[in-house]
N, C-alpha and C positions, 0 to 999 in steps of 0.2 A: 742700549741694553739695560734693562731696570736691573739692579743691585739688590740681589737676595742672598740673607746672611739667616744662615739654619745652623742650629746650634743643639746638643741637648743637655742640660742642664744638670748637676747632682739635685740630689732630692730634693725639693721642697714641697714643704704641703699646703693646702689649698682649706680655703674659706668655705666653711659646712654650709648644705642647703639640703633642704629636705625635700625626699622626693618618696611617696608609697605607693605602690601596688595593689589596690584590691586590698586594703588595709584588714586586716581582721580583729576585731576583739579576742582578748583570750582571759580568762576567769583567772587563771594562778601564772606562776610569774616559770612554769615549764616548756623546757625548749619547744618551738615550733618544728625544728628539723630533727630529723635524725640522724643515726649517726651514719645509714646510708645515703641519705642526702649531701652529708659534709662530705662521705666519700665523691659523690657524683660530683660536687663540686669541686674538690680536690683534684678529678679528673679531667675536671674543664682546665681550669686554672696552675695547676701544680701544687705538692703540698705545699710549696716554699709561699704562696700565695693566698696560703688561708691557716684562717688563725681563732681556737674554739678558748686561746686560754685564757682566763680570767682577767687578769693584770691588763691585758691588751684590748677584752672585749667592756671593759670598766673604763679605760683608758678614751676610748669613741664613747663612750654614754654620758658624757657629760661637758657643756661649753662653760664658759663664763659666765652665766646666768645664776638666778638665785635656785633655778630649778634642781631639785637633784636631783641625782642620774638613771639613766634608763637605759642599762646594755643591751646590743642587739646579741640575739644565739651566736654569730660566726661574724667574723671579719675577714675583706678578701682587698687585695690587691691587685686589681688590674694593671697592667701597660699598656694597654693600649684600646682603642677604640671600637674592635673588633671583640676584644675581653669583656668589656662594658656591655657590650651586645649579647654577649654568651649570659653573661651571669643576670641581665633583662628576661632574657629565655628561659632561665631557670626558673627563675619567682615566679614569671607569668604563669608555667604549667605549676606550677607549686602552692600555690596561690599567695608568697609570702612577701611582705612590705621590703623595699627598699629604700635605704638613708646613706644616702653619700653624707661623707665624712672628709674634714680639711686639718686645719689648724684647730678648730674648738673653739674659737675665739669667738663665737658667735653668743651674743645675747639675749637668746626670745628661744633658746634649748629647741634650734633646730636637729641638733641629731641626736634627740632621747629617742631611744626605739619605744613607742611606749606599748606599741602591740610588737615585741619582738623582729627576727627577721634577721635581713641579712645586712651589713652595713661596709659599702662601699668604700673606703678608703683609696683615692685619685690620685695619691700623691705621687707616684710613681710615674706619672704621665707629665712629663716636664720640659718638651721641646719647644723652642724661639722660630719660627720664622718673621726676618724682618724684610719690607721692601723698602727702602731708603727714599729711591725718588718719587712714589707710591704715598710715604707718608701710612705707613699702616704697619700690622705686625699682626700673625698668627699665632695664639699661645696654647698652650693645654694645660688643663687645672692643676697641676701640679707645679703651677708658673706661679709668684706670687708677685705684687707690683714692684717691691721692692729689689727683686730678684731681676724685672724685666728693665727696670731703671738701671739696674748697677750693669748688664748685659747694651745698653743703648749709650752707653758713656760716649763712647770714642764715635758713635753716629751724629753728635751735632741734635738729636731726638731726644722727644720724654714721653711717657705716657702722665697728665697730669692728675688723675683722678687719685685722691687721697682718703680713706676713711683710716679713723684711728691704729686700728690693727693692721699690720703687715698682709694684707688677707689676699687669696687666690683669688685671679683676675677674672675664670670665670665664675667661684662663688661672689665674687662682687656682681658677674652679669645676672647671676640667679637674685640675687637681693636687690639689685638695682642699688648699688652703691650708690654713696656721694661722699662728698667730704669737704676742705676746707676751699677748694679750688673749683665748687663749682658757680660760685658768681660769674666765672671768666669763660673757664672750660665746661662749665656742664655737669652731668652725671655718667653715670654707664650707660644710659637710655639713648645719650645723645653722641656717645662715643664706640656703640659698636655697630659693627657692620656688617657681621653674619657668625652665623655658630651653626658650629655639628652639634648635633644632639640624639641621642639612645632612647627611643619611645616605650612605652612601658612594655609593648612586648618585640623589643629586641631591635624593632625597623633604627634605619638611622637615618636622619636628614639633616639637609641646609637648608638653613632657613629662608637664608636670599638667593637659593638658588649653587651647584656647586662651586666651589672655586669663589666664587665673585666676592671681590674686593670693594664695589665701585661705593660710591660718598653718596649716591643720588641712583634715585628706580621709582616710574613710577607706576609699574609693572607690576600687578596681583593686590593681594595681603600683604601687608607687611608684619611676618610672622616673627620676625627678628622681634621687634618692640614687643608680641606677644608673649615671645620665650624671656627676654629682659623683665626681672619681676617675679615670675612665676615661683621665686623660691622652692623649685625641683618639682613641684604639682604637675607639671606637663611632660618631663624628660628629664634627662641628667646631660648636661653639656659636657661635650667632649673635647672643644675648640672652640677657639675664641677671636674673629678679628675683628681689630680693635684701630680706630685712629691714633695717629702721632703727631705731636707737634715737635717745631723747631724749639731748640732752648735758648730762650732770651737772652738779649746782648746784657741787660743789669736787672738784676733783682733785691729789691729793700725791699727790709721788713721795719715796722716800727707796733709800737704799743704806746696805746695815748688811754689817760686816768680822767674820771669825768666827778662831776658832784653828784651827779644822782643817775637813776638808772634811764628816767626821761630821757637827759642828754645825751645820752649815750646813743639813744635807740631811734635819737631825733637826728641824730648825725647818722648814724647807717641808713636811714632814710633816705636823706636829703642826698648822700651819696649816690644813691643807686636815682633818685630821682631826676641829678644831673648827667646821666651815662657819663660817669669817671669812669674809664676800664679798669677799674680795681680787679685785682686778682685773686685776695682774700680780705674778708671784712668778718671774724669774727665776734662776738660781744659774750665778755663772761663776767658775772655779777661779783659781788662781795665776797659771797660764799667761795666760788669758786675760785677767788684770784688770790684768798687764804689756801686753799688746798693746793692747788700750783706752788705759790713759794713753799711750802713745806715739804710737798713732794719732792719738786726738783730743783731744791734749794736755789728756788731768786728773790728777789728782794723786790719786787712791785708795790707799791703805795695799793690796799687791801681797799677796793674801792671799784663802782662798776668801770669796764674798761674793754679797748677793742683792740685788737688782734689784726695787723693790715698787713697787705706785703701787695709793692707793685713790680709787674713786668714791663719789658718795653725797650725801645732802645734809652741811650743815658738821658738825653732830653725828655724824651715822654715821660722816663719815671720822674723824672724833676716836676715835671710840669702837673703827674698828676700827686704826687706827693704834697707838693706846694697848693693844691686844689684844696683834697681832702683836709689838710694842715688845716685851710683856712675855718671850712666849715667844722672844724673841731675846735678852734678857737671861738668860734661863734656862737657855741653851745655850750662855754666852758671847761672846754679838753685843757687837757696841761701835763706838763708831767713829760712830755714825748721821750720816748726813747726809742732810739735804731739802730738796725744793725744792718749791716752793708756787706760784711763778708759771709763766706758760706758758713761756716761753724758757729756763727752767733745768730745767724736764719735758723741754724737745723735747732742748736739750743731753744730756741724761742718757739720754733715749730714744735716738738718735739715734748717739751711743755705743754704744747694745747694738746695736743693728741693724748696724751698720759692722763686728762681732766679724768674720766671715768676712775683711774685705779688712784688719782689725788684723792678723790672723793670718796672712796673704799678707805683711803686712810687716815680721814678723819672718826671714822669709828669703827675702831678695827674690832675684826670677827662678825662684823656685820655684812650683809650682800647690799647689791643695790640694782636698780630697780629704773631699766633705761626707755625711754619714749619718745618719740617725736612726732610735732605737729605746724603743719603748714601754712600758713594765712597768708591774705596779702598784704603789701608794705605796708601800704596807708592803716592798717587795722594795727600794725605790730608794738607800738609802741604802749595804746590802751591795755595790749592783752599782754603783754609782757609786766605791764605796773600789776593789774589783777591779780595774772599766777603771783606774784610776789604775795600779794596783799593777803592769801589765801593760804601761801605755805607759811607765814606767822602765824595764821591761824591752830597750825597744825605742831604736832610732835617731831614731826617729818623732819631729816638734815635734806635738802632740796637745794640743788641747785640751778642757776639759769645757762646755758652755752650753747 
């Protein structure tokens, strides 16, 4: 008998993705609803469920971005998936935009309502289903990873997918997360396995079909990888299932300092070019490894440098530790420092993930201004010296990571 552990969670909220309806322009900055509308809404939902007041509707108009903020007319709280449907029904005959709303922690001001409207707040929807021998887990956006991590302890499972903010598992599958663990594990692309989802007017589907968990189909459309991405333009997800790993018998981390930013970049290369199962390799410049120690008071040699951490059993991690060591010595790495237990992994982690608000605090009261771009290995080292060569050019504080 497979082992399902259902659970439902106190609140957390969930990683914003933008999703509109029939988007409409509107000239002045005057509610779109009225105040019969908010009643009918109020009567779908509950008043306890909706929310016109300012503090709160200011509150969702704005993420972490340099953008600033765009309130939507009313804020509503669903529980549940059938809610979500209801309040799809509403906008569609109404003809008004819809923006789901998480944590805020998003930076590219997915939930500015910039044509008004109604702005979905998920957090509220926060149950775990796990299958243990299955290897998988059903979550609702009100699950954040952090949340499904700290819930998977005592399963012997992880989910590993990391980007910097604590962010809702399925606004990770609306954005297509990544993060520091996908050299090993992948993205969200490559770790989910099916979503409910609320179509702009009301319908709801599974992507892969109802129910279905399976790892492999090679049955239809694969509409799952379709809705992955879509940052809410197709649906607003309602469910989320998702791959699980086992959690490794030894994990080290270390941090190796290089001369220049070449070796640095010649050595993650060469890494990835020998398949080392590395599990994190990442590379943060000058710039960046100044804002780190400042931020989260360490003490690193201010110089380009990479970010490793191996899985595996004890042997493997020796074996590929002792790999990478080499080809880091052979490019002029030095400096190594590790850490082996968990609190000086998380310290060290934890540090790379804070780079974004490091780098806010080398010029405060200023925003910043986040991007990413994809090349292949063999191109990364040329175009990584460039950008450099480019942002001297400039006024710009820039960093590489």
């Amino acid at each position: 008998m497979n082992t399902l552990i259902k659970r439902s969670l106190v609140r957390f909220t969930s990683k914003s993705h933008i999703f509109t309806n029939q988007c409409r322009s509107r000239a002045t900055k005057a509610s779109l609803l009225s105040n019969q509308l908010v009643d009918e809404l109020s009567g779908v939902l509950g008043d306890e469920n909706v929310s016109k007041a300012e503090v709160i509707r200011e509150q969702h108009g704005k993420d972490e971005s340099y953008h600033s903020g765009q309130p939507a007319d009313v804020v509503v709280f669903p529980t549940s998936t059938e809610d979500v449907s209801l309040v799809a029904q509403f906008c569609n005959r109404n003809n008004l935009p819809i923006i789901p709303f998480g944590t805020g922690t998003g930076l590219e001001a997915g939930v500015s309502a910039i044509h008004g409207g109604v702005c979905v707040d998920l957090s509220k929807m926060c149950e775990i289903e796990v299958n243990v021998e299955d290897f998988d887990c059903t979550v609702q956006p009100g699950v954040t990873r952090i949340a499904l991590n700290t819930f998977l302890r005592d399963t012997g499972l992880w989910f590993p997918v990391d980007p910097g903010a604590d962010a809702s598992l399925c606004g990770m599958c609306a954005t297509s997360a990544s993060g520091t663990n996908a050299v090993r594990y992948g993205t969200m692309r490559e770790n989910t396995l099916n979503l409910k989802v609320v179509l702009a007017d009301g319908r709801i589907i599974e992507t892969a079909g109802k129910g279905t968990r399976t790892k492999k189909s090679s049955a239809g459309y694969n509409l799952t990888n379709l809705f992955v991405g879509s940052e809410g333009t197709l649906g607003l997800i309602t469910k989320a299932t998702l791959k699980l790993y086992g959690i490794p018998e030894a994990m080290v981390s270390a941090v190796c300092h290089f001369p220049s930013v070449q070796s640095a970049v010649d050595t993650t290369v060469q890494v990835l070019q020998c398949n080392i199962p590395v599990a994190r390799i990442e590379f943060l410049d000058d710039v960046m490894m100044d804002a780190v120690n400042r931020y989260s008071s360490m003490d690193y040699p201010v110089a380009p440098s990479l970010f490793l951490e191996f899985h595996g059993s004890e042997s493997h991690v020796q074996d590929q530790a002792k790999a990478v060591g080499e080809l880091c010595e052979a490019n002029g790495g030095s400096s190594f420092q590790w850490a082996k237990d968990a609190d000086e992994r998380n310290r060290l982690w934890k540090a790379r993930h804070n780079a974004f608000y490091a780098s806010l605090a080398l010029r405060p009261g200023c925003k910043g201004f986040a991007t990413d771009c994809c090349i292949a290995i063999t191109q990364l080292t040329e175009h990584v010296i460039a950008m450099k060569q480019d942002i001297s050019k400039s006024n710009l504080l820039v960093h590489n990571d």
